[in-house]
Backbone as JSON Lines, residues from 0, in Angstrom:
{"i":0,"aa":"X","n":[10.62,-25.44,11.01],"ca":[9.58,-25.2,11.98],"c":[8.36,-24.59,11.27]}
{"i":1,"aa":"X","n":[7.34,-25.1,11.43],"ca":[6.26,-24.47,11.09],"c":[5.65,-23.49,11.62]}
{"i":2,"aa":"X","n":[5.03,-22.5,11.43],"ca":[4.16,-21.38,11.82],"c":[2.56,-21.53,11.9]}
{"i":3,"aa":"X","n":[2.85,-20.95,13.68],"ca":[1.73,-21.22,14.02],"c":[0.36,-20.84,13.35]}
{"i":4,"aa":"X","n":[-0.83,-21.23,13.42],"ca":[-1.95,-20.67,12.73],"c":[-2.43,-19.79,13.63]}
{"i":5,"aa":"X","n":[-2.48,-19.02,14.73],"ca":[-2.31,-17.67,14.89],"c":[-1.69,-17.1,14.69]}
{"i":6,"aa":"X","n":[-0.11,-17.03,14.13],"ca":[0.62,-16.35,13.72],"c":[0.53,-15.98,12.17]}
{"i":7,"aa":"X","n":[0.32,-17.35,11.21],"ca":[-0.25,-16.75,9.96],"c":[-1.2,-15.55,10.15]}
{"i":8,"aa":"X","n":[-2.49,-16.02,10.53],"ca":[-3.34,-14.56,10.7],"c":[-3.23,-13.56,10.87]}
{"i":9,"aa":"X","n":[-2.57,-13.55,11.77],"ca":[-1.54,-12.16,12.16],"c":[-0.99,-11.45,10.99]}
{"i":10,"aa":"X","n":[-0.26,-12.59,10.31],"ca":[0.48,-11.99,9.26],"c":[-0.47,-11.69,7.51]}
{"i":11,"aa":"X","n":[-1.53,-12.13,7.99],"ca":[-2.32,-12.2,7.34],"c":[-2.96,-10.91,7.07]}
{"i":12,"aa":"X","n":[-3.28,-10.31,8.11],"ca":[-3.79,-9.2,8.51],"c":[-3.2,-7.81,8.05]}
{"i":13,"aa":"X","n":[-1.66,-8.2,8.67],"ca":[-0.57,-6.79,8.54],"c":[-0.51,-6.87,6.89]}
{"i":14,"aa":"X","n":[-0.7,-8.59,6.12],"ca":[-0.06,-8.28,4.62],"c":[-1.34,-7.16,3.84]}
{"i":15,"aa":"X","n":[-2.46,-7.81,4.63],"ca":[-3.79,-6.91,3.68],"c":[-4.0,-5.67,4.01]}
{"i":16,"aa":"X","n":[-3.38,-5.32,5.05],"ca":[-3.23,-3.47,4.72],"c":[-2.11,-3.11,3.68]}
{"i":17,"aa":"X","n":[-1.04,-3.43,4.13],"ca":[0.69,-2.88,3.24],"c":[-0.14,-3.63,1.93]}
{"i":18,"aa":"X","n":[-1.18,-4.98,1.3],"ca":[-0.93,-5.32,-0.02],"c":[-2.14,-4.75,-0.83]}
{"i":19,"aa":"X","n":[-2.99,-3.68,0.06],"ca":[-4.25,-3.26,-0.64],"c":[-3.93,-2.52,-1.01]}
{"i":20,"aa":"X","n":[-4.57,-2.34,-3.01],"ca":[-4.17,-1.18,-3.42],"c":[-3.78,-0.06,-3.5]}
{"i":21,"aa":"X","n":[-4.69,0.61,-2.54],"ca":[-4.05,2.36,-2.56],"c":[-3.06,2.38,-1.33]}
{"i":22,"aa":"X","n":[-2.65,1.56,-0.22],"ca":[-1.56,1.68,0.73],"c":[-0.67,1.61,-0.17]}
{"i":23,"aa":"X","n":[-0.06,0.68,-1.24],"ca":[1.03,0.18,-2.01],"c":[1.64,1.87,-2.26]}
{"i":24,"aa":"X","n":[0.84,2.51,-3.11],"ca":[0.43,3.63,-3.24],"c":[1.29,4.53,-2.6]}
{"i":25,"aa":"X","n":[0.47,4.85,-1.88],"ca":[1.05,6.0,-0.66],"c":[2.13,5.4,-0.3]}
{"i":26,"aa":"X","n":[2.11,4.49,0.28],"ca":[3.73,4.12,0.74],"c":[4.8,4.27,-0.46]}
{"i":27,"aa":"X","n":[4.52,4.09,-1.53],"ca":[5.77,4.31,-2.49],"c":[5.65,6.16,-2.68]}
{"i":28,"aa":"X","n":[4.51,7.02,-2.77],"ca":[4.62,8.31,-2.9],"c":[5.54,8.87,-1.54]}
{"i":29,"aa":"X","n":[5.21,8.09,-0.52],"ca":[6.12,9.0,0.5],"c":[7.6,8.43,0.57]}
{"i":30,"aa":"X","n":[7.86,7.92,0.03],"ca":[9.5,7.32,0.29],"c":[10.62,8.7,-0.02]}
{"i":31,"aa":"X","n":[9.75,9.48,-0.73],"ca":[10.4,10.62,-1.22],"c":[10.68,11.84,-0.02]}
{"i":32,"aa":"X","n":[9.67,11.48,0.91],"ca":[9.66,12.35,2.37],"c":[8.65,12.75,2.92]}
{"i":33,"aa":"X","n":[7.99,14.17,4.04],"ca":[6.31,14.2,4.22],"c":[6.17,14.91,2.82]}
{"i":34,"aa":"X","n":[4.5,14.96,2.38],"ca":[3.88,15.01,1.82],"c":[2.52,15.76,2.63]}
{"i":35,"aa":"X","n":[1.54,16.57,1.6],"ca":[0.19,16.91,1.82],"c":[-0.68,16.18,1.46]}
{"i":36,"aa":"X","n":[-1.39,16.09,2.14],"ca":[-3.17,15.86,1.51],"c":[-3.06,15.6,0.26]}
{"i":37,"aa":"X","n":[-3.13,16.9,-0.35],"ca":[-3.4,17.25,-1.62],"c":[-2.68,16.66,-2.5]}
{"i":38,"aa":"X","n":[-1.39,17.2,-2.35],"ca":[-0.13,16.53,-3.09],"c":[-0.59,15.18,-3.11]}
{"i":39,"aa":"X","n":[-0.19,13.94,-2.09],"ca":[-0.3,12.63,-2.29],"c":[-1.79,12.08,-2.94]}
{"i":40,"aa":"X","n":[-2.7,13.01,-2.93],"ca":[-4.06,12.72,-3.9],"c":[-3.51,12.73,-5.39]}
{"i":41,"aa":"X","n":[-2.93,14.17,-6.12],"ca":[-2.39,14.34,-7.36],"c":[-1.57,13.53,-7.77]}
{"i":42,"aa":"X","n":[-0.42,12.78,-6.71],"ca":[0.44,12.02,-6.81],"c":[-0.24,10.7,-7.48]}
{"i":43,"aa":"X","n":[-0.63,10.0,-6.21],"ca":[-1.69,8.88,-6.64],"c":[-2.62,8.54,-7.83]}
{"i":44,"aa":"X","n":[-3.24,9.47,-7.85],"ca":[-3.97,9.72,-9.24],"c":[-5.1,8.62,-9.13]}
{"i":45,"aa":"X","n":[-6.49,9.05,-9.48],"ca":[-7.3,8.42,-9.45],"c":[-8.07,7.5,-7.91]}
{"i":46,"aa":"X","n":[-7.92,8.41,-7.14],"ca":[-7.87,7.85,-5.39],"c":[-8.96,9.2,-5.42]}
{"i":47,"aa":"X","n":[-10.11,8.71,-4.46],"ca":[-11.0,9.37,-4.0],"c":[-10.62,10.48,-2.19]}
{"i":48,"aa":"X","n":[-10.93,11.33,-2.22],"ca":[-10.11,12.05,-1.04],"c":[-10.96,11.08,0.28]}
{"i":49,"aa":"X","n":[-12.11,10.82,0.47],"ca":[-12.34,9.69,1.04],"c":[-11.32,8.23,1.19]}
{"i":50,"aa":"X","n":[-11.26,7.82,0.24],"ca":[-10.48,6.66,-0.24],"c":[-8.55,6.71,0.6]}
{"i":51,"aa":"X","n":[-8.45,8.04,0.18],"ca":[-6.99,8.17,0.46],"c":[-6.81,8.72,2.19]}
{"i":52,"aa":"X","n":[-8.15,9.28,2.51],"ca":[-8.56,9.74,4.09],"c":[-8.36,8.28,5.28]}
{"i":53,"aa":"X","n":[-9.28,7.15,4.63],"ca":[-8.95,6.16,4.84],"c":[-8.08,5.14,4.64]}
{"i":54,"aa":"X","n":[-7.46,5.31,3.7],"ca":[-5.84,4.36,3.65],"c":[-5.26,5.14,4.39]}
{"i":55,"aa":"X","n":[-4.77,6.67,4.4],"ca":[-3.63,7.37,5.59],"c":[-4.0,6.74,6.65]}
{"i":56,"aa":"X","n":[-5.12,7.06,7.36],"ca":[-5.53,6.02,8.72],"c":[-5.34,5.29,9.37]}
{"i":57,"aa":"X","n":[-5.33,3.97,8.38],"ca":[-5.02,2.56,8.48],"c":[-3.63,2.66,8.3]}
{"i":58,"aa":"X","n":[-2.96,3.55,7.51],"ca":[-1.64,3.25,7.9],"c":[-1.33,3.84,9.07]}
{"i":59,"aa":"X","n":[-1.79,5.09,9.36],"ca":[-1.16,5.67,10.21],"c":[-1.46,4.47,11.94]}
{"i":60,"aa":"X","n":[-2.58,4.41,11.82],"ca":[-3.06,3.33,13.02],"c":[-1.99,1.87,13.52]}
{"i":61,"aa":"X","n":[-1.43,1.48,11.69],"ca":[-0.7,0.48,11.76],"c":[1.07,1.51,12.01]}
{"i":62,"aa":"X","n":[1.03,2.3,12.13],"ca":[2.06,2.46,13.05],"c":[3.19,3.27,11.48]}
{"i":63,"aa":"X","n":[2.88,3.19,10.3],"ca":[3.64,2.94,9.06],"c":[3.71,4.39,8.49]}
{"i":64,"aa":"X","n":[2.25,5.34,9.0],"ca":[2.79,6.53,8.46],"c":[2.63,7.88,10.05]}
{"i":65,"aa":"X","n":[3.47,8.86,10.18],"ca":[2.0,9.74,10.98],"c":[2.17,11.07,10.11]}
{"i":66,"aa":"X","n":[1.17,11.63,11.45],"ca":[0.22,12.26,10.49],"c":[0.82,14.0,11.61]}
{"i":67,"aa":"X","n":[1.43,14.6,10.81],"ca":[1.92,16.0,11.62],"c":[1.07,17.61,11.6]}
{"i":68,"aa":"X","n":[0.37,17.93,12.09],"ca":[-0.36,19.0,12.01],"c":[0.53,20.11,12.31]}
{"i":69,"aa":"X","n":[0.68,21.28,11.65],"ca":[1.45,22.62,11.94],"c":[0.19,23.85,12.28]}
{"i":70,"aa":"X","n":[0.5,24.52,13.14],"ca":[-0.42,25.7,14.08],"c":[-0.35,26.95,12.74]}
{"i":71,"aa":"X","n":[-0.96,26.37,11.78],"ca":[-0.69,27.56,10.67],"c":[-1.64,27.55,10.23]}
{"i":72,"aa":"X","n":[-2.63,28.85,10.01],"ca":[-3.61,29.21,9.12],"c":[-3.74,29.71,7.6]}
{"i":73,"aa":"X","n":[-4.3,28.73,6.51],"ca":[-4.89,27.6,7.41],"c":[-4.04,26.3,7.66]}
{"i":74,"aa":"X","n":[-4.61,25.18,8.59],"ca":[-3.83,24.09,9.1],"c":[-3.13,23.7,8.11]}
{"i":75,"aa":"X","n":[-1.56,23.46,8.13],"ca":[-1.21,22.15,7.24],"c":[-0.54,20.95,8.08]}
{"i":76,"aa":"X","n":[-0.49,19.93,7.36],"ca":[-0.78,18.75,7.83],"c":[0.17,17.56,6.64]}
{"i":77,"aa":"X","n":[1.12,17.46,7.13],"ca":[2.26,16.51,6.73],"c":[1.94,14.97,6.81]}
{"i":78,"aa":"X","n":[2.27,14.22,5.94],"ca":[2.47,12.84,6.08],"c":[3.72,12.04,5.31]}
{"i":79,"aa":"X","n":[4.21,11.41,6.71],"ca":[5.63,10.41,6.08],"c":[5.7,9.36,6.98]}
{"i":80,"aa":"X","n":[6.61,9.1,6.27],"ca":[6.68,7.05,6.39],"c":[7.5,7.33,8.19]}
{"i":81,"aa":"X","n":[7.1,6.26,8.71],"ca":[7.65,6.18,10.03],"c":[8.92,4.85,9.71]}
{"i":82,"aa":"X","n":[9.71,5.34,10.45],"ca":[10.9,3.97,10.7],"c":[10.44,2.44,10.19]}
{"i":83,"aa":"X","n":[9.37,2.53,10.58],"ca":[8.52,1.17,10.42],"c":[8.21,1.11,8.35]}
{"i":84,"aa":"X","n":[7.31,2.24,8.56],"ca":[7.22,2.24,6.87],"c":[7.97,2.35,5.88]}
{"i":85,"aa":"X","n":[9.28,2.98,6.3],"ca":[10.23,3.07,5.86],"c":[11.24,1.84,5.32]}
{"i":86,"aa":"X","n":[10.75,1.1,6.27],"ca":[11.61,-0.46,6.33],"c":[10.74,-1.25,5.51]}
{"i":87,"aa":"X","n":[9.48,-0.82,4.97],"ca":[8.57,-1.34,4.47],"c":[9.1,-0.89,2.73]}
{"i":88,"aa":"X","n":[9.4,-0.52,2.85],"ca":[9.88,0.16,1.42],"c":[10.15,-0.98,0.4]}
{"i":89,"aa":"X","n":[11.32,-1.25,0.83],"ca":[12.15,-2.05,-0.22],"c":[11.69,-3.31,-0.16]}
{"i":90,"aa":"X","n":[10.53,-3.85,0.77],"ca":[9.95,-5.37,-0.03],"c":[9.0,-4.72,-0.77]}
{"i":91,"aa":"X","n":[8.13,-3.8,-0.53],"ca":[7.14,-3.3,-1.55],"c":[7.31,-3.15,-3.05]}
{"i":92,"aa":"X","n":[8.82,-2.34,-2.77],"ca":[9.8,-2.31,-4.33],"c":[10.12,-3.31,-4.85]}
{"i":93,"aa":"X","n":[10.45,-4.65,-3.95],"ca":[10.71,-5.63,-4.41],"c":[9.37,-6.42,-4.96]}
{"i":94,"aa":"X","n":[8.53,-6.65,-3.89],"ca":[7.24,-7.42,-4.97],"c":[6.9,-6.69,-5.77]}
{"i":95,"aa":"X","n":[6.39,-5.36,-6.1],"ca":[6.45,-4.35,-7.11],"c":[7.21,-4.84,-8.69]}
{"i":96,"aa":"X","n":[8.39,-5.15,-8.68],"ca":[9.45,-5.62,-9.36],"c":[9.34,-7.12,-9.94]}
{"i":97,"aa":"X","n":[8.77,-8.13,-9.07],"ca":[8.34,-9.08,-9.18],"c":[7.5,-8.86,-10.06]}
{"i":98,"aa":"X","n":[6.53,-8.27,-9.39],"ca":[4.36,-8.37,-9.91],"c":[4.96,-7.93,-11.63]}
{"i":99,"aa":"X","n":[5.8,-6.77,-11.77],"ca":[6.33,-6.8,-13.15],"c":[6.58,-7.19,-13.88]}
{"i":100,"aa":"X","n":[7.97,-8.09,-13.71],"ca":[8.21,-9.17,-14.45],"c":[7.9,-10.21,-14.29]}
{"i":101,"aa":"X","n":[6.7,-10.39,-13.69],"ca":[6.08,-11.67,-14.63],"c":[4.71,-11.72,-14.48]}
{"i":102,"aa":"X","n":[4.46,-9.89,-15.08],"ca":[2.71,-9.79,-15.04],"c":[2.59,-10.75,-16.28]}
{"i":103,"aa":"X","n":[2.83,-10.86,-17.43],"ca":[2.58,-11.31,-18.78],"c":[2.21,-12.99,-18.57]}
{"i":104,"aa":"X","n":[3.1,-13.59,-18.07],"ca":[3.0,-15.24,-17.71],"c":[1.82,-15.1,-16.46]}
{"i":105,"aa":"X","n":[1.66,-14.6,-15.62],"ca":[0.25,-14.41,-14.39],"c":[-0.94,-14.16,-15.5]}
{"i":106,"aa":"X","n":[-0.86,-13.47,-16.39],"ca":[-1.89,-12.93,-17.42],"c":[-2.25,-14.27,-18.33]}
{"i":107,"aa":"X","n":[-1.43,-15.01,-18.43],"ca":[-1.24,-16.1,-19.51],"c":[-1.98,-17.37,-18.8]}
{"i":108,"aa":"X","n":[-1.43,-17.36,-17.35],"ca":[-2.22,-18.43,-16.8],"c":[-3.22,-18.09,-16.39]}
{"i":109,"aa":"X","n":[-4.03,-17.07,-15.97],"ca":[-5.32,-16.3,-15.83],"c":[-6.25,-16.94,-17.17]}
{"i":110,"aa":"X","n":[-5.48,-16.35,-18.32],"ca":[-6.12,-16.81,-19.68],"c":[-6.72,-18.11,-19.99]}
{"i":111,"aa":"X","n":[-5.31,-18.95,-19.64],"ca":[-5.88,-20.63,-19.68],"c":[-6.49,-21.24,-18.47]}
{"i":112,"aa":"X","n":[-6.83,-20.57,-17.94],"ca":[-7.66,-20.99,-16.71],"c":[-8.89,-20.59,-16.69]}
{"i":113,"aa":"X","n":[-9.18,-19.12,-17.45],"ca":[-10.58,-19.06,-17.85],"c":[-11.31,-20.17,-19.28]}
{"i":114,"aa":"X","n":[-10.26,-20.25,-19.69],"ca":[-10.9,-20.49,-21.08],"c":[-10.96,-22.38,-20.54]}
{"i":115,"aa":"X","n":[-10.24,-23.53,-19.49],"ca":[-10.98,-23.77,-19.5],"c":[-12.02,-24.01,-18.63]}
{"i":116,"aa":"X","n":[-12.16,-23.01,-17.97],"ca":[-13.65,-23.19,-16.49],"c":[-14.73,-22.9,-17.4]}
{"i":117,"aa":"X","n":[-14.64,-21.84,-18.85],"ca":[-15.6,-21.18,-19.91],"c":[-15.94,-23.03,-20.65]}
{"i":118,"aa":"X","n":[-15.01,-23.43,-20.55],"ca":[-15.46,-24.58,-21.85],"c":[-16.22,-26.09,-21.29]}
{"i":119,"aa":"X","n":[-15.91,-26.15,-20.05],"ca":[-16.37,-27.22,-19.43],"c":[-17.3,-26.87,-18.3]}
C-alpha cells in the first residue's frame, strides 16, 4: 500500500524537527534523565542559549520533551524526555549508528559527485 501524500508531509514535518541538528542533540543528552538549562548547554557544546531556547520548544511543543519549573529561588527548571521522546530514543541511536558506519562511503560519494559537477 502506498502512502498517502498528506501523510508523507506529515511525516515529513515530525522527521525535520527529531532530524535537525541540535534536537538529535538534546534528545540523546536527556536519555540520561531531567536536565538544566545550563547543564544541557555544557552538555551539547557549541549550541547558542538562544539556539538551545528554541530547539527545547519545538520539542517541548512536539510533545517529546517538558519543561518542569520548581517554586525555588532562584527558579529551577528541569527538562526530560516524555514517553513519546523516550520512544524516540532508540531510532535516533539507531540512525546515529548508521550515519556512522557509513559516514566514509557518504563522504566518498559526496567526493565523486563534486568532482564531476566541478569538471563538466
Amino acid at each position: 500500500m502506498q502512502p498517502e501524500h498528506n501523510d508523507c508531509r506529515g511525516v515529513a514535518a515530525i522527521l525535520a524537527r527529531v532530524g535537525d541538528k541540535w534536537s538529535v542533540f538534546v534528545i540523546m543528552m536527556l536519555q540520561d534523565g531531567p536536565k538544566r538549562f545550563n547543564e544541557l548547554k555544557r552538555l551539547v557544546g557549541g549550541i547558542s542559549q538562544r539556539m538551545l531556547t528554541l530547539t527545547l520548544r519545538g520539542l517541548e511543543r512536539d510533545g517529546l520533551v517538558t519543561r518542569t519549573v520548581f517554586p525555588t529561588i532562584p527558579p529551577r527548571v528541569d527538562y526530560e524526555l516524555t514517553d513519546l521522546g523516550r520512544g524516540l530514543s532508540q531510532p535516533v541511536q539507531a540512525l546515529g549508528q548508521w550515519a556512522i558506519q557509513h559516514r566514509e562511503r557518504i563522504e566518498q560519494a559526496r567526493s565523486r559527485f563534486d568532482a564531476r559537477r566541478d569538471a563538466g
